[in-house]
N, C-alpha and C positions, 0 to 999 in steps of 0.2 A: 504493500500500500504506500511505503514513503516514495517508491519511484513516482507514481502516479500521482501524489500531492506534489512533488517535486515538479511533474508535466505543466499539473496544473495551473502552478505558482508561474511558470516560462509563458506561459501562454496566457494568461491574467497581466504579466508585463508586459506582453508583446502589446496585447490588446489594449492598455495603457499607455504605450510609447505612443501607436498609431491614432488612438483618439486626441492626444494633445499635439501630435506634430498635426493632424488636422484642422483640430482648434484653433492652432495660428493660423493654417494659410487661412482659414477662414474671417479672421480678425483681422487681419493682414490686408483684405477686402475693403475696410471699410472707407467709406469714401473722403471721411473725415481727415483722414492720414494722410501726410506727408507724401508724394510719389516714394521716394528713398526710403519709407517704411513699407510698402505694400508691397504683396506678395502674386500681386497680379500675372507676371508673368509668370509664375511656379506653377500657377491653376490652371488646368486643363477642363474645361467645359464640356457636360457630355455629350455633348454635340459636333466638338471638331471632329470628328472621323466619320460622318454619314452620311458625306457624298463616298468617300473610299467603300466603305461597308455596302451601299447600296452598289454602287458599282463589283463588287465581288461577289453578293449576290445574287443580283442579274446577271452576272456574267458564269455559266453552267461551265465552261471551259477551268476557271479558276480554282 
């Protein structure tokens, strides 16, 4: 069992690291900030890639 509190504890960090490193780019966003503070360019929208995606799957050859 301590292996697997051990998994758990790794995986409770990971999932910790990932929601605050999001937290910033997200804060990083606001409109309020400085350019030199905002993390604008970090952020990827989920929408740049759906002319590519639409294009690969329209395309049966890809």
């Amino acid at each position: 069992m301590s292996e697997q509190r051990h998994e758990a504890a790794n995986i409770e960090q990971r999932y910790v690291a990932e929601y605050d490193e999001d937290q910033a780019l997200v804060e990083g966003l606001d409109p309020a900030k400085d350019r030199d503070e905002k993390t604008t360019d970090q952020v990827e929208a989920a929408g740049d890639h759906v002319v590519e995606d639409v294009e690969q799957m329209a395309d049966p050859e890809r």
